[in-house]
N, C-alpha and C positions, 0 to 999 in steps of 0.2 A: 559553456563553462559551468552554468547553474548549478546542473545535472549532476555534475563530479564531486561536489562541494559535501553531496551525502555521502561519502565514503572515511571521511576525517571526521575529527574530531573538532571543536570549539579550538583549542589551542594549539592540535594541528595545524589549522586555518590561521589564526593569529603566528603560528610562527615562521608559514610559508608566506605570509605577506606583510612579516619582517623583514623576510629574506629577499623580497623583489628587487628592492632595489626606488631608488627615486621614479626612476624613467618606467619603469612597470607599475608601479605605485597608482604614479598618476597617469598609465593609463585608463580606459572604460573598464577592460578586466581587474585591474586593479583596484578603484573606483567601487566597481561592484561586489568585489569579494571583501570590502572592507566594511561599508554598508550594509552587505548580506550575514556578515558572521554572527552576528548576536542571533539572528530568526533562525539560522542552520541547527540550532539544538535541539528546536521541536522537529517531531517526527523524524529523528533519527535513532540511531541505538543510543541507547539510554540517555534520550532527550524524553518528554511526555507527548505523549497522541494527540496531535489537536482532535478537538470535536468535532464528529459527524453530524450532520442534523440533515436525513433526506426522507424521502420513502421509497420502498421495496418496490418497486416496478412490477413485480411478480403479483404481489399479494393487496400491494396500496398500503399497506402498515405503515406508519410513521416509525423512524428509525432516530435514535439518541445515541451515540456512541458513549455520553458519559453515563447514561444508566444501567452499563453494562460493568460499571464499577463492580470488582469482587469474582468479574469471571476472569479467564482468558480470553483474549483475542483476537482472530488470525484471520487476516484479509487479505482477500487475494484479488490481483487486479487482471484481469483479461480483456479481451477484442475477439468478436468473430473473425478481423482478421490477421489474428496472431497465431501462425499454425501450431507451436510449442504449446500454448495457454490452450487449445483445443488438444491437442494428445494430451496434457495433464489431467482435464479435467475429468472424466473417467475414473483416474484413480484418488483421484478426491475427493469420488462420489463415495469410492468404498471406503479411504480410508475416512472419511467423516463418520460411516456407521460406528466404528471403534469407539467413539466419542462421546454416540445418542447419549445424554441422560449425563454426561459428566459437566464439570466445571470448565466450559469453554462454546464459546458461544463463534459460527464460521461466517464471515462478511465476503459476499463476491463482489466486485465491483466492476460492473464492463463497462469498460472506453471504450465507445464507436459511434459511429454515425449515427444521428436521430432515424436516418433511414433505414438504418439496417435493428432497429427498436426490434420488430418482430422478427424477425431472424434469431435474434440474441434470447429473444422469451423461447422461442420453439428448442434452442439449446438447453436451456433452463430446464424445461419441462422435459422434455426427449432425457437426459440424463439422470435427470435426477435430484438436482440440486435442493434440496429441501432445506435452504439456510436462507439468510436473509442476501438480497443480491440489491444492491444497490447499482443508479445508472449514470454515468459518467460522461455526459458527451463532446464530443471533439468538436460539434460545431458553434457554441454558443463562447468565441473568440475572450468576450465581456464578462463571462462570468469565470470566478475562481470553482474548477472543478474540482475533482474529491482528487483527483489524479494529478493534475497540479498542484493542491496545497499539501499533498503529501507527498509532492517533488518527483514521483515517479518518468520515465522515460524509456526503460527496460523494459519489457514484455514476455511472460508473468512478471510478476513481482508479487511479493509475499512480506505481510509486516505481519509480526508476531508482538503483540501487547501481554502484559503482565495485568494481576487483579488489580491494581493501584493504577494504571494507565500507563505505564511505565514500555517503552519499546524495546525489547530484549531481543530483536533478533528482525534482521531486513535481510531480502537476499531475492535475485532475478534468475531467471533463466529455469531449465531443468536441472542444473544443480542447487542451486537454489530452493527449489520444492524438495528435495532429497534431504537437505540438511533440516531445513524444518519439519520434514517429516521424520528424521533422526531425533532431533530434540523435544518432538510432541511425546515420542517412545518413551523419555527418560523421564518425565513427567509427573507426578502424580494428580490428578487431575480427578 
């Protein structure tokens, strides 16, 4: 149910669990989406970005997401084994050249298995990816990963950040890429 909860709004949320009902109410789902609603703002469309704070797997750079105040920001979440987010990334390769030198700074983020770590660098490197890639792992249960705190479940996914931190724009799949790569076009940047 988590997972669905980013597609609404704050008082979308509050007005669908008006609507439950007592006996939904207090069930667990119920329970939980009424507990969940206040946290549902961050990292949604136009809710604010929580903070990153990792390092770039690629390069070892330490990575701040709030010091990127003032650019744009568009992160993208993939898996070596999510065949979609591997045909995208290609042309993310080119169209990020569009961007070299503009007002917007590209965040990769791969969720996958600590095992498959070099798998995922030789993708990196073999492509082209010259942006900062952050690494996300599925197996470490205990920790809050970049992919869970920013709720993701879809594979790509794509969060588009504003200069102010501001989240203007989420979206999964290959369509998904297509719309954000429509609204990077209209940009001034």
């Amino acid at each position: 149910m988590e997972s669905s909860y980013r597609f609404y709004t704050v008082p979308q949320l509050r007005e669908i669990y008006n609507n439950l009902g007592p006996v939904l109410q207090a069930s667990g789902d119920g329970k939980y989406l009424l507990t969940h609603i206040p946290a549902t703002l961050d990292n949604l469309v136009n809710g604010m970005a929580e903070n990153i704070i990792s390092k770039d797997y690629i390069t070892n750079k330490s990575f701040d997401l709030s010091a990127l105040k003032g650019k744009y920001v568009l992160i993208d979440f993939w898996g070596s084994w999510c065949v979609p987010c591997l045909n995208l990334l290609p042309d993310m390769v080119e169209e990020s050249k569009k961007y070299k030198g503009k007002n917007i700074v590209l965040v990769s983020v791969c969720v996958d298995q600590d095992k498959n770590l070099n798998q995922c660098k030789g993708i990196v490197k073999k492509l082209g990816m010259n942006w900062v890639n952050l690494w996300s792992s599925q197996d470490e249960k205990n920790i809050v990963s970049i992919a869970n705190q920013y709720k993701v479940g879809i594979f790509p996914a794509f969060i588009f950040i504003d200069p102010n931190g501001k989240i203007i724009e989420r979206n999964e799949g290959d369509a998904g890429y297509f719309k954000i790569k429509e609204l990077l076009s209209t940009l001034k940047l």
